[in-house]
SEGU-67315 format. One line per 5 residues: their letters; for each residue x, y, z of N, C-alpha, C, CB. Coordinates in steps of 0.2 Angstrom, whole numbers. Glycine has a CB too. Example, Ala and Ser with C-alpha at 12.3 -4.5 7.8 and 13.67 -1.06 7.14 Angstrom:
<atoms>
as) 66:-28:39:62:-22:39:66:-16:39:57:-22:45 ~ 64:-11:35:68:-5:36:64:0:39:70:-3:29
</atoms>
This chain:
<atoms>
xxxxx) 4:-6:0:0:0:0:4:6:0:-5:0:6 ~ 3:11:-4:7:19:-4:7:19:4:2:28:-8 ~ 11:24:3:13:26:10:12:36:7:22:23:13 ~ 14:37:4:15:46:2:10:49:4:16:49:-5 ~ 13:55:6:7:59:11:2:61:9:9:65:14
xxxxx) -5:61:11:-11:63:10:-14:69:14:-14:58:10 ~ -16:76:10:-15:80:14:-24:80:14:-10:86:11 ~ -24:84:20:-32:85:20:-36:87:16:-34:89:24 ~ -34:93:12:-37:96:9:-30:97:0:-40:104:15 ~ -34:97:-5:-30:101:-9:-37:105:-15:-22:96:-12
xxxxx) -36:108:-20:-41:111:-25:-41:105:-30:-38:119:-29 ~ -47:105:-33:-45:102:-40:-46:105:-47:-48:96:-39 ~ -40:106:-50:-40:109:-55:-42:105:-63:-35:111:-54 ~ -39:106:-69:-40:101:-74:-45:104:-80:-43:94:-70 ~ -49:109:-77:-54:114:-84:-52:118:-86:-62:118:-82
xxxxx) -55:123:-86:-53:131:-89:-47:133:-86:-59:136:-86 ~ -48:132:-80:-41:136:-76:-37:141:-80:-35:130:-74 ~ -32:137:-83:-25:142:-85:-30:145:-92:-16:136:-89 ~ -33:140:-97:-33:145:-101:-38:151:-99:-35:141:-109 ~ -43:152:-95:-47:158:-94:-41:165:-90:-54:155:-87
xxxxx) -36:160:-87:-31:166:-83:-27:168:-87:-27:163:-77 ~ -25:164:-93:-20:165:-99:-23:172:-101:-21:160:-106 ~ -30:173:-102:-35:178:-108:-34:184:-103:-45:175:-108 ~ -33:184:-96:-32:187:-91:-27:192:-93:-30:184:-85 ~ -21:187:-92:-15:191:-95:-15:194:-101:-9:186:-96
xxxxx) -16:191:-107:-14:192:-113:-20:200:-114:-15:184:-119 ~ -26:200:-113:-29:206:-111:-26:210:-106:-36:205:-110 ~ -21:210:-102:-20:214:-99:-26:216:-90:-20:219:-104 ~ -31:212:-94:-35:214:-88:-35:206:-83:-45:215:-91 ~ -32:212:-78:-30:207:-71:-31:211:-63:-22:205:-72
xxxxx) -34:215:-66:-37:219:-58:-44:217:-55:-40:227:-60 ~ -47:222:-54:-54:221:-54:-59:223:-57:-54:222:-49 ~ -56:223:-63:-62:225:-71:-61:220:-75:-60:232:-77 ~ -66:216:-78:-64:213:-85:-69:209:-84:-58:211:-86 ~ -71:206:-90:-75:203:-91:-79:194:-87:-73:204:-98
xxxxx) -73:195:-84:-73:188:-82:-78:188:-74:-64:187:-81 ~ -78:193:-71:-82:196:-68:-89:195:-66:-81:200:-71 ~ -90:197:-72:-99:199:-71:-99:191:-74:-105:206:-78 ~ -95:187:-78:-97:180:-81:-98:174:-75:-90:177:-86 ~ -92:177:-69:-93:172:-64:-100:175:-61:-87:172:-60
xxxxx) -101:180:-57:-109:183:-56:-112:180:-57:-111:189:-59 ~ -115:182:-64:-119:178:-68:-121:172:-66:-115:178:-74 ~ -116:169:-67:-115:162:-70:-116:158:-60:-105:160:-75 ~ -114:162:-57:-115:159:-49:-123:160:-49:-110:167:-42 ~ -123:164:-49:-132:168:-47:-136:160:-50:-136:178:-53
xxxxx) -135:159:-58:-138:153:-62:-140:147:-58:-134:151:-67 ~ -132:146:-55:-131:139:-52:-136:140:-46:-122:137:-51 ~ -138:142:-44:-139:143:-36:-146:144:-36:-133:149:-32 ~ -147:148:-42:-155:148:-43:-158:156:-42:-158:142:-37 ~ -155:159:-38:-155:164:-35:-154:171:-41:-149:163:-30
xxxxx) -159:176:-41:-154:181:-46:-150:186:-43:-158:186:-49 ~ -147:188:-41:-142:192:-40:-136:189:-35:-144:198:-37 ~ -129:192:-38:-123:188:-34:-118:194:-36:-121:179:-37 ~ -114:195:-31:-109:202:-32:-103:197:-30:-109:211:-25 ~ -97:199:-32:-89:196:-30:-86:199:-25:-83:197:-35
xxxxx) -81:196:-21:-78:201:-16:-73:197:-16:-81:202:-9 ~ -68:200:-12:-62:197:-10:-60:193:-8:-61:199:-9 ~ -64:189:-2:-64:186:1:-69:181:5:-62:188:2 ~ -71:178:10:-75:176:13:-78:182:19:-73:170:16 ~ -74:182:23:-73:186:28:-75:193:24:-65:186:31
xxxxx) -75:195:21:-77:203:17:-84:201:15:-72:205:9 ~ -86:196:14:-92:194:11:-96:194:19:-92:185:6 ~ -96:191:22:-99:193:29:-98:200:32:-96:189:34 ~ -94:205:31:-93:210:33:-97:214:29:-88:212:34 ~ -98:215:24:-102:217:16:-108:218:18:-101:212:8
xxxxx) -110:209:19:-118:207:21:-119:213:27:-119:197:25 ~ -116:214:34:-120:217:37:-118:222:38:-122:214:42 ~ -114:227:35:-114:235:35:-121:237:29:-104:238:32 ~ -121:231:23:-126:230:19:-133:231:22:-124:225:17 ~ -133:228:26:-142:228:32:-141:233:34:-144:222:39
xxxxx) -136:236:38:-136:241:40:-133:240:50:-145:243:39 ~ -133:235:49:-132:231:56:-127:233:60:-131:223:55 ~ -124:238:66:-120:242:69:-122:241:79:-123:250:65 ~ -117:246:80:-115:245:87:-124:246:89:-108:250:91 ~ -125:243:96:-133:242:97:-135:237:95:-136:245:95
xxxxx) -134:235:91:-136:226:89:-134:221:90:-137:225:84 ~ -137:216:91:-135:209:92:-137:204:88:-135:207:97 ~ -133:200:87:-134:196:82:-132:189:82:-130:199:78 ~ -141:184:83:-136:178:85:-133:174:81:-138:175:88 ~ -129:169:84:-126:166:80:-123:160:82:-124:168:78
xxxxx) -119:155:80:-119:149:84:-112:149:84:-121:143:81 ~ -111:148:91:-102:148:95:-98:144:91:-101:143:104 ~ -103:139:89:-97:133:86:-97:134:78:-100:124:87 ~ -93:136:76:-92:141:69:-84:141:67:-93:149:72 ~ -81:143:62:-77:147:61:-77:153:65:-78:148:57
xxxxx) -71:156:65:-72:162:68:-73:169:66:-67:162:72 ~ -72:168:57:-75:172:54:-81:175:54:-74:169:50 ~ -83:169:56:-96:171:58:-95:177:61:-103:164:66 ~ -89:176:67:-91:179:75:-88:187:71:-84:175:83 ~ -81:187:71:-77:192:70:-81:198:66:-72:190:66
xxxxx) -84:195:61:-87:202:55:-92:206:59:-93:198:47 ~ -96:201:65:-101:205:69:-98:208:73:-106:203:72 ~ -93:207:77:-88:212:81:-86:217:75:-80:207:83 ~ -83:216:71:-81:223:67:-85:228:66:-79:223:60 ~ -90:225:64:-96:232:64:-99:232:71:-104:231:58
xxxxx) -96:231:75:-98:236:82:-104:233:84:-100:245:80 ~ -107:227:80:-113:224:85:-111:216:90:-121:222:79 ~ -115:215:94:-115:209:99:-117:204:95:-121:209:106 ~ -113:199:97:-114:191:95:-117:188:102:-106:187:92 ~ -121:186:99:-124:183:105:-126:173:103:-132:188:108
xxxxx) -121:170:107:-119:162:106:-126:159:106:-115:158:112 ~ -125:152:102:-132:148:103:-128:140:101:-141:151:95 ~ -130:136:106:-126:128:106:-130:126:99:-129:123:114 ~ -126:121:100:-127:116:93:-134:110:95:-118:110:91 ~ -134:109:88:-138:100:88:-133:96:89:-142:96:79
xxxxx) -130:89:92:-129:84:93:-127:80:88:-132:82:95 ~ -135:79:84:-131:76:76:-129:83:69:-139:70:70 ~ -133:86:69:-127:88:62:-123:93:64:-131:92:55 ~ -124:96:70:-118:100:74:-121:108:70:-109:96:71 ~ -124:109:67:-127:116:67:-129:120:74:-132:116:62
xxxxx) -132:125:71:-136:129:77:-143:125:79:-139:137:74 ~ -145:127:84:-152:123:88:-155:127:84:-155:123:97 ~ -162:129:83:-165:132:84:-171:133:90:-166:131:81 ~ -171:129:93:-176:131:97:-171:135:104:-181:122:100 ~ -164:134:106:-161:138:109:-157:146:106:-157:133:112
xxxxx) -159:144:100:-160:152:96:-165:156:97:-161:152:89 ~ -173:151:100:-176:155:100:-178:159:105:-179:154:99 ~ -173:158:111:-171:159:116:-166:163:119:-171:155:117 ~ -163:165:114:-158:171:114:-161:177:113:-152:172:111 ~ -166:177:109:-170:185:106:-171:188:111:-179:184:103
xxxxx) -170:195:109:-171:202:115:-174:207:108:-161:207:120 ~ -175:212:114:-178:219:109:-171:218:104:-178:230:115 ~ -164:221:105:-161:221:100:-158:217:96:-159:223:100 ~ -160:212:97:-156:206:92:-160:209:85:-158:196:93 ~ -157:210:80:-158:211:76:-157:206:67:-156:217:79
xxxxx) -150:202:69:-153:195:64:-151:187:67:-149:195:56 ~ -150:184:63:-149:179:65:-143:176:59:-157:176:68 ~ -139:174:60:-132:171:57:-132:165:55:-127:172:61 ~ -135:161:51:-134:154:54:-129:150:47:-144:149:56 ~ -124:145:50:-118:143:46:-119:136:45:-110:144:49
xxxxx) -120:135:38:-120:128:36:-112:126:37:-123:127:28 ~ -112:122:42:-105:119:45:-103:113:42:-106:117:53 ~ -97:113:38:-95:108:34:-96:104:28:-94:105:36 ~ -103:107:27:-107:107:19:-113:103:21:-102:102:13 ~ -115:102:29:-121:100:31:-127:108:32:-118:96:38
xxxxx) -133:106:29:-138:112:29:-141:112:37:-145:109:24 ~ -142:120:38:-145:120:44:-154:118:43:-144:127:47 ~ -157:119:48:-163:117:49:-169:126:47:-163:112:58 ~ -167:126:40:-170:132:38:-178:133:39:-167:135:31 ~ -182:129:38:-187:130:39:-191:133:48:-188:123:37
xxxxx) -186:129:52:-188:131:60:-185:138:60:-183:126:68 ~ -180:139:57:-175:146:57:-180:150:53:-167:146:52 ~ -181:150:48:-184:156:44:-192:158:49:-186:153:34 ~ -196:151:51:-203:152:52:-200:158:62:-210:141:54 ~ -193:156:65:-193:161:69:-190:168:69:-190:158:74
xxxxx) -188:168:62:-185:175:60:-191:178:59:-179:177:53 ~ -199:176:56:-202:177:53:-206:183:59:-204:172:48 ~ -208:176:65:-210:177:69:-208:185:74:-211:172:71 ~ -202:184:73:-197:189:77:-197:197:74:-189:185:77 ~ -197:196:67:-196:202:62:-189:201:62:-199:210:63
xxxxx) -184:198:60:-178:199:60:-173:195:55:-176:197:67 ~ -167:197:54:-166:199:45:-163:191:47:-160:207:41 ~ -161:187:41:-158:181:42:-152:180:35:-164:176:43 ~ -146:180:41:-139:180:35:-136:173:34:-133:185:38 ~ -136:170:28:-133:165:27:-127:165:27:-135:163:24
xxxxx) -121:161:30:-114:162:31:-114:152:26:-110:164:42 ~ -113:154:19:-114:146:15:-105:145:15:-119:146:4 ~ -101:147:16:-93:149:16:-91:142:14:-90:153:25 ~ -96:135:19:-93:129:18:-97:124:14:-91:125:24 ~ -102:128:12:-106:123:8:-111:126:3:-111:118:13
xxxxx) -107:128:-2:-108:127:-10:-110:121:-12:-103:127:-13 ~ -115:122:-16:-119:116:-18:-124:113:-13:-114:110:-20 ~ -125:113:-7:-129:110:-2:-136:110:-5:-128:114:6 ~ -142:107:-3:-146:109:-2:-152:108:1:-146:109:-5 ~ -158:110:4:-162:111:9:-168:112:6:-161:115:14
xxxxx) -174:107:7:-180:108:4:-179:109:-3:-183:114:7 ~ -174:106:-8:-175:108:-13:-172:113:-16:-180:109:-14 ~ -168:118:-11:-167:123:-13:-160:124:-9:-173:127:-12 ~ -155:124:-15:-149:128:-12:-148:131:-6:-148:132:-14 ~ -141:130:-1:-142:136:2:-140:142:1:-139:135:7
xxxxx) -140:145:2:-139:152:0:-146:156:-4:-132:152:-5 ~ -151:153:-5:-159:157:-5:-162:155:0:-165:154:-10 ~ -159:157:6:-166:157:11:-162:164:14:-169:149:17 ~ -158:165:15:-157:174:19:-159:178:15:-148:177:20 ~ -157:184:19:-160:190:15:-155:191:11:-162:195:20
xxxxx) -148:191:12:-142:191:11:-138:184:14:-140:199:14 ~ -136:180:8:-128:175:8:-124:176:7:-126:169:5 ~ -117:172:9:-111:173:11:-108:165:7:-111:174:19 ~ -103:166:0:-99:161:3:-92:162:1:-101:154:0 ~ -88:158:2:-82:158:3:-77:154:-3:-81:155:9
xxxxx) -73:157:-8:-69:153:-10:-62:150:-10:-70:154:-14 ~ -59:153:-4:-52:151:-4:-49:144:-4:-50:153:3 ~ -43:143:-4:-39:136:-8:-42:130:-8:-34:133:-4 ~ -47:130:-1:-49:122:1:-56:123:1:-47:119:9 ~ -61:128:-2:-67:126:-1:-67:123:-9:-72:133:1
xxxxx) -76:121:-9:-76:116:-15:-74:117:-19:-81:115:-17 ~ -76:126:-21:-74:129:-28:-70:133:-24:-80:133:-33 ~ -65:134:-30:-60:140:-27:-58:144:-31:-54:137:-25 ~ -57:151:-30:-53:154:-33:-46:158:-31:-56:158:-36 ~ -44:153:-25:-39:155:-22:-40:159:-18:-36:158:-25
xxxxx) -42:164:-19:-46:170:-9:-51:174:-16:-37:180:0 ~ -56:173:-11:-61:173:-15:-69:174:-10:-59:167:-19 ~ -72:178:-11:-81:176:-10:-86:179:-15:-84:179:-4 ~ -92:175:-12:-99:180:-16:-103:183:-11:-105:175:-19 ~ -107:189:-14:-113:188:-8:-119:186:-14:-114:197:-3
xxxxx) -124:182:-12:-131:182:-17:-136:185:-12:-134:176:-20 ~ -142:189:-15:-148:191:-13:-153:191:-18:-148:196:-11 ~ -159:190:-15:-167:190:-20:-168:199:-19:-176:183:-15 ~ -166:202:-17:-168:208:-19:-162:212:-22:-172:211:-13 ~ -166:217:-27:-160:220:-31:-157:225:-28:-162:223:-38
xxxxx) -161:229:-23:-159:234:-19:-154:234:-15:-164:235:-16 ~ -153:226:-8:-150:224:-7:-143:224:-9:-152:222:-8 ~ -142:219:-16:-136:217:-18:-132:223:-21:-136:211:-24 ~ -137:229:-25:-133:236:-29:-131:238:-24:-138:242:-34 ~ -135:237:-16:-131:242:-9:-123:240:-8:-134:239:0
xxxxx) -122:232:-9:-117:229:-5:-113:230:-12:-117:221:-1 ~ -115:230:-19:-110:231:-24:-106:239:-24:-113:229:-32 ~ -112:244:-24:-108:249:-23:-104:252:-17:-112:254:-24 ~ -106:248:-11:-101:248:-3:-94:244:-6:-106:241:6 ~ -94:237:-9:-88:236:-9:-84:239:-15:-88:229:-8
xxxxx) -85:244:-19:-81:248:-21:-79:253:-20:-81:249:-24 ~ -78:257:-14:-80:261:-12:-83:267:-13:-77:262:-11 ~ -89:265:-12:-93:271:-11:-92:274:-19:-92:276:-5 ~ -92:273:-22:-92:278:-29:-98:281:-30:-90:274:-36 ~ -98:284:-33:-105:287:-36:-106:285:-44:-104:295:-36
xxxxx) -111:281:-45:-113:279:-51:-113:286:-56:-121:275:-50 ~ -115:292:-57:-116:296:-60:-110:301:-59:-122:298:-59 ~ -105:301:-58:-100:307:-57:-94:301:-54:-103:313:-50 ~ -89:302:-60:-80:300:-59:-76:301:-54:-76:302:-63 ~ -75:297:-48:-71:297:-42:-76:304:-39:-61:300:-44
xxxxx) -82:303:-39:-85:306:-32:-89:298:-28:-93:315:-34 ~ -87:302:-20:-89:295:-15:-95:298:-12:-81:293:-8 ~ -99:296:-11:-106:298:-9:-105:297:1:-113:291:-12 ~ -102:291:1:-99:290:8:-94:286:9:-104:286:12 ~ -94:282:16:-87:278:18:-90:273:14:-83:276:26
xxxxx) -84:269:10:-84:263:6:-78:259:8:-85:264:-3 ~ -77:253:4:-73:248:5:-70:246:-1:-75:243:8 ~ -66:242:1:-61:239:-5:-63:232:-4:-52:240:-5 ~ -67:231:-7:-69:220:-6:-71:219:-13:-79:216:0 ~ -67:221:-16:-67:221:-24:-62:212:-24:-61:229:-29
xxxxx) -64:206:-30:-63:203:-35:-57:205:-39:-68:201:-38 ~ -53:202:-40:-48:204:-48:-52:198:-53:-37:201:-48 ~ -51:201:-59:-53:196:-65:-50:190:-65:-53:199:-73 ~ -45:190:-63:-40:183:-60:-44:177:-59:-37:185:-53 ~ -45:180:-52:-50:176:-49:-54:173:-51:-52:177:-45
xxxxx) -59:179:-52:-64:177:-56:-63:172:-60:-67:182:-60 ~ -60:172:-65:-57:169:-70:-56:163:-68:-52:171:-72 ~ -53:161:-62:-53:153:-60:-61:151:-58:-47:152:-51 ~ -63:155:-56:-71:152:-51:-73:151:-57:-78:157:-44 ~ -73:155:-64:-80:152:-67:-78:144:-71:-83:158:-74
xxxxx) -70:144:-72:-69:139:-72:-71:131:-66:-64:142:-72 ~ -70:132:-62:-71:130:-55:-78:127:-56:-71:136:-48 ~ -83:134:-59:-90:134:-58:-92:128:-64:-93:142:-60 ~ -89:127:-70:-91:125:-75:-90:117:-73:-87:128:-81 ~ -85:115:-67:-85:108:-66:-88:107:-58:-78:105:-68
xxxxx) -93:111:-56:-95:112:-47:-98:105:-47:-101:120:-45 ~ -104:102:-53:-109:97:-50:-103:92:-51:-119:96:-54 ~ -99:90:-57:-94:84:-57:-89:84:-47:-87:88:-66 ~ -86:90:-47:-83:91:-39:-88:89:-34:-82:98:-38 ~ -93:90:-35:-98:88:-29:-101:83:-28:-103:91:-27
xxxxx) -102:78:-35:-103:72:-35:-97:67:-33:-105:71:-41 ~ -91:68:-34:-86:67:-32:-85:66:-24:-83:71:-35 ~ -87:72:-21:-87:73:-16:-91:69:-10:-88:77:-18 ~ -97:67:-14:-103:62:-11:-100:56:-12:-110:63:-14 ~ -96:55:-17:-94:48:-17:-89:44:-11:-90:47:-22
xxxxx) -86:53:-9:-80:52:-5:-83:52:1:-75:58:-6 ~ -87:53:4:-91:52:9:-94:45:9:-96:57:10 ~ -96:44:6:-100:36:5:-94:28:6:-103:37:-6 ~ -89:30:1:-83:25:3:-83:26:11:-73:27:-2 ~ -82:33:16:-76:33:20:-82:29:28:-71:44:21
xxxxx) -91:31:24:-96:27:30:-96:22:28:-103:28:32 ~ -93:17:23:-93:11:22:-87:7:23:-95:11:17 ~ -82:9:23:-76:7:28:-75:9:35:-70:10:25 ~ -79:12:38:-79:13:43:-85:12:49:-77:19:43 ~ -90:7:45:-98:6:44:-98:2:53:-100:-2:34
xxxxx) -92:-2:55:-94:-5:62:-87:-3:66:-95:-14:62 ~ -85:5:64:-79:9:68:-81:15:75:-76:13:63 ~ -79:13:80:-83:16:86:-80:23:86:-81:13:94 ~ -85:26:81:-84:34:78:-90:37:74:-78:34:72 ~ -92:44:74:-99:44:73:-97:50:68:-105:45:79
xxxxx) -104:50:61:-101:53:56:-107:62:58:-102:48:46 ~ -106:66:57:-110:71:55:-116:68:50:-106:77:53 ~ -120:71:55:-126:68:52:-131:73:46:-132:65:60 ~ -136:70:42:-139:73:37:-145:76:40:-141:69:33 ~ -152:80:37:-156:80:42:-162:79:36:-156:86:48
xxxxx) -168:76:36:-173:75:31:-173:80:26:-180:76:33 ~ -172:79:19:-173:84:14:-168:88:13:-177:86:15 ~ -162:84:14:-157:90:15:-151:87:9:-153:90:26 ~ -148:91:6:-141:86:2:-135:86:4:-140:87:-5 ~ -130:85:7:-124:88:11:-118:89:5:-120:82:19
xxxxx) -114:94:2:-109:95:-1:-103:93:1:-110:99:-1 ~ -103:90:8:-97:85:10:-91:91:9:-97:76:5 ~ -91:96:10:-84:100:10:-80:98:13:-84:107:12 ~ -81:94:19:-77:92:23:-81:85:28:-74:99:26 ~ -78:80:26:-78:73:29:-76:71:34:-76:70:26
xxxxx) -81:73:40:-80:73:47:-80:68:53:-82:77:48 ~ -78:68:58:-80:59:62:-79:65:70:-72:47:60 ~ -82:59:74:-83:62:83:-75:54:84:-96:60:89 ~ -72:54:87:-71:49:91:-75:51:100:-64:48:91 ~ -74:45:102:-76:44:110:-75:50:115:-71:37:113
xxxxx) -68:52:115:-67:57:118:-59:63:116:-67:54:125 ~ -59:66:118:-53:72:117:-46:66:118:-54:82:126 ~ -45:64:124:-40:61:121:-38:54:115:-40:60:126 ~ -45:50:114:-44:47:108:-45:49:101:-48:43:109 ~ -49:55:103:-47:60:94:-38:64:93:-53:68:93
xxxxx) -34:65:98:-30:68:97:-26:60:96:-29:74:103 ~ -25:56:100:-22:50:99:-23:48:92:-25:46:103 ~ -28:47:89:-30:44:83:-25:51:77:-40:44:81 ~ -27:58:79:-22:62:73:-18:61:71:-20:65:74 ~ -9:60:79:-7:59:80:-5:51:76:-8:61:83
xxxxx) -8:45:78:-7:39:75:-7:42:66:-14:32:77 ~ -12:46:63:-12:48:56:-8:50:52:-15:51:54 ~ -6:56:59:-1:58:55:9:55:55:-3:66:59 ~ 8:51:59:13:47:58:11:41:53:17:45:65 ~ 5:40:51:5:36:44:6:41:37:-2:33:44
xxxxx) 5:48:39:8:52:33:0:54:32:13:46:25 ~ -5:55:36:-11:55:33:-12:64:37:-15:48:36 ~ -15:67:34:-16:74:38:-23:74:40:-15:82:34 ~ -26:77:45:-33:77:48:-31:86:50:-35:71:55 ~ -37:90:52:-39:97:57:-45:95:63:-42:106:51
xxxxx) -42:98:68:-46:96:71:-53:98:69:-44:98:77 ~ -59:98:72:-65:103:72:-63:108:76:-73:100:74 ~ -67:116:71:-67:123:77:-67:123:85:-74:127:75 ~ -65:126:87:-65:128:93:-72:132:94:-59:131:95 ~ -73:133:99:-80:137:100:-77:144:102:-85:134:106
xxxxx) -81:148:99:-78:154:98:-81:157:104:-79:158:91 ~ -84:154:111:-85:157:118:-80:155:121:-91:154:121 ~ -73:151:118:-68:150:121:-64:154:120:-66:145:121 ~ -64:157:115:-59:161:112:-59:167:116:-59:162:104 ~ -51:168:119:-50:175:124:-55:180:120:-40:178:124
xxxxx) -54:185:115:-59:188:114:-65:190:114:-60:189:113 ~ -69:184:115:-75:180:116:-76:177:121:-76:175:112 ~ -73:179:126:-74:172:133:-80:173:133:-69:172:141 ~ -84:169:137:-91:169:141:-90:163:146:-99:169:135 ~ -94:164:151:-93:161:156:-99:155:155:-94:164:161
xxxxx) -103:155:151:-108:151:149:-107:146:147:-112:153:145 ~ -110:139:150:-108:133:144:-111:131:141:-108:127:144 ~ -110:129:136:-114:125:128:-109:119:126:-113:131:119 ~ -113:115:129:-112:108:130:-112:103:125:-115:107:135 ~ -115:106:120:-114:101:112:-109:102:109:-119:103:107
xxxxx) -107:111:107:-104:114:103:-97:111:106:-105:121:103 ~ -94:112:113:-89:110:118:-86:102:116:-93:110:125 ~ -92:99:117:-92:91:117:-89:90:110:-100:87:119 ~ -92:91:104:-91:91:96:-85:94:96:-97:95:92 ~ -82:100:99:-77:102:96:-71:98:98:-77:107:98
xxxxx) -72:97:106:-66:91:108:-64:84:104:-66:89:115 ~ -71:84:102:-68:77:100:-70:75:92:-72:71:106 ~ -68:78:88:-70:80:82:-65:80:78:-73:85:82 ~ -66:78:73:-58:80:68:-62:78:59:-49:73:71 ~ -59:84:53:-58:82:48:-54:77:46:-57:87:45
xxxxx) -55:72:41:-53:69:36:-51:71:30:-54:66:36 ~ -46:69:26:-45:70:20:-52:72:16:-42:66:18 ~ -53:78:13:-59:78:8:-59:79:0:-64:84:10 ~ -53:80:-2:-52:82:-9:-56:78:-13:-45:81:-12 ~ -57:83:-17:-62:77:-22:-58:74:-27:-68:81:-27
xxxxx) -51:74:-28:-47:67:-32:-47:62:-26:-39:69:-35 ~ -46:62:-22:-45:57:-14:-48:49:-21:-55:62:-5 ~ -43:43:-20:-45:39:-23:-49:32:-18:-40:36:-28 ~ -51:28:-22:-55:22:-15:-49:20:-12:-60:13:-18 ~ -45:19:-16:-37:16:-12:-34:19:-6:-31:16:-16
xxxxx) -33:26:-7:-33:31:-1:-37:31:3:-32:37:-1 ~ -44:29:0:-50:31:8:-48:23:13:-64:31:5 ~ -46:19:7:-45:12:11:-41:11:15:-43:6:7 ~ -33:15:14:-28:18:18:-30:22:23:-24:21:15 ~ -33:28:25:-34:31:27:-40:27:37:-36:35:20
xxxxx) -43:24:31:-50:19:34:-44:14:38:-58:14:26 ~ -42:10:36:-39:5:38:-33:8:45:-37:0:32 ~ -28:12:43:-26:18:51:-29:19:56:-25:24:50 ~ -35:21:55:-43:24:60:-43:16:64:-53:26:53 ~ -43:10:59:-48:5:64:-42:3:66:-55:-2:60
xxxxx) -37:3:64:-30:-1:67:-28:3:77:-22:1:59 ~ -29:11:76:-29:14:82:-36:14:88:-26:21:80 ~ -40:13:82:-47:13:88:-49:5:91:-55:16:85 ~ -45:1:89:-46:-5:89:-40:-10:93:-46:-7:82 ~ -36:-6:93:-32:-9:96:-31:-9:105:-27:-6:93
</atoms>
């Protein structure tokens, strides 16, 4: 059996790639003008179902965009689930409003809802909720309590491109989404995001904020403070690429989940779970072991097979900036004892067999 290292995560390339970035070069256009642009836009909004979709620079700019976009500032609070990235948290810190935490489900490790509905005050003013590793949240309980609440609801899709819920993409049920394309998500264009919205008003807000403030009718006049969360056509130029082989990558992806619960089918280890009517985009292929010391053990054993794993997030109520004296006893529990596996979508059955057969050799022993 190989032994050479398998890294958690790498991109997969092989379409458009070079020649769309070639066109880049040879036109000169390699900023943040050019046609490549509006093609990915475009062509994002299509896939997703959704009409409107702006570029940005990043993830992180895509979450910050969204809520200077609403309007959403110091005086507000905003909830959202501890167990996250810490990206979710930070954007609402930057604009000066309160994150206010909400523990996980058990099986798919998202937000509760019903202890979401339980953080509501006079000013909470949305609600944040992150499809965690390409698993959908439970948007239906979420939307019918935004609805009830009057309160704006932001999708953070950063890890789950392609996902879908009820039929429907994530990224159409906020008022405003969020996703991410840097190295290791599905689609990549290297640092990279979107934002989509169903209303035009909306997305023209967050396209003219993240250029700074220009004024549509008068050259270099700024109406107000704007930003720089501008795309290069570069990029662009990779995602639509990316974009053109997304359902090939995600089918792929589902396969790659499918081998790793079937080698692992009677392994005392539990996979993140699905929830009715939901499709998971498997960005990342995740397991619980037993406890904090038998998941760091097992890493460890992987990574001296040559194998890389990351742990799962830390809860961002732990994080010094964040401390709170509160427990959230799901998020906590999932985080200690949690870890990624390899998810590339080249990942072959022979490596999931390698990979699978390390796991049962240390938990088994």
């Amino acid at each position: 059996m190989s032994t050479e290292f398998i890294p958690v995560y790498k991109p997969s390339f092989g379409g458009n790639e070079k020649k769309y970035v070639n066109e880049c070069l040879d036109t000169t256009w390699i900023s943040s003008k050019g046609e490549f642009i509006g093609r990915f836009e475009k062509e994002f909004a299509s896939y997703l179902n959704v009409p409107y979709a702006t570029t940005v620079g990043n993830g992180t700019a895509a979450l910050h965009l969204a809520l200077i976009t609403l309007g959403i500032g110091i005086g507000d609070e905003v909830i959202v689930p501890t167990f996250t990235y810490i990206a979710s948290v930070n954007a609402i810190a930057i604009v000066g409003a309160t994150p206010v935490f909400v523990d996980s489900l058990e099986g798919t490790w998202n937000v509760d809802p019903e202890k979401l509905a339980e953080k509501i005050t006079p000013k909470t003013k949305a609600i944040m909720v992150v499809h965690l590793y390409g698993a959908p949240c439970e948007m239906n309980a979420i939307d019918s309590i935004a609805q009830k609440n009057n309160l704006l609801v932001i999708e953070d899709a950063a890890e789950a491109f392609g996902s879908m819920y009820d039929n429907r993409y994530v990224g159409d049920f906020g008022v405003i989404s969020t996703f991410s394309f840097f190295g290791n998500k599905t689609i990549t264009t290297g640092e990279g995001g979107m934002i989509v919205a169903k209303n035009k008003e909306v997305i023209d807000r967050a396209a003219y904020l993240k250029s700074q403030a220009v004024s549509p009718i008068r050259e270099y006049w700024h109406d107000e403070v704007g930003y720089n969360f501008r795309m290069t056509n570069i990029c662009a130029a990779i995602g639509l690429a990316q974009l053109e082989k997304a359902t090939e990558i995600i089918q792929r992806k589902k396969q790659l989940a499918q081998w790793y619960k079937e080698e692992l089918k009677n392994a005392p280890v539990i996979f993140q779970k699905d929830i009715a009517g939901s499709r998971n985009s498997y960005w990342m292929i995740s397991i619980l072991a037993e406890n904090e010391p038998k998941r760091d053990g097992l890493r460890n054993y992987l990574k001296e097979s040559k194998v890389e794993t990351r742990p799962l997030f830390h809860p961002a109520h732990t994080m010094p900036v964040f401390k709170s004296a509160e427990v959230f006893p799901v998020a906590e529990s999932i985080s200690k004892r949690g870890m990624n596996l390899p998810s590339f979508p080249d990942l072959t059955r022979e490596e999931v067999v390698r990979i699978c057969t390390s796991i049962k050799e240390y938990l088994h022993r």
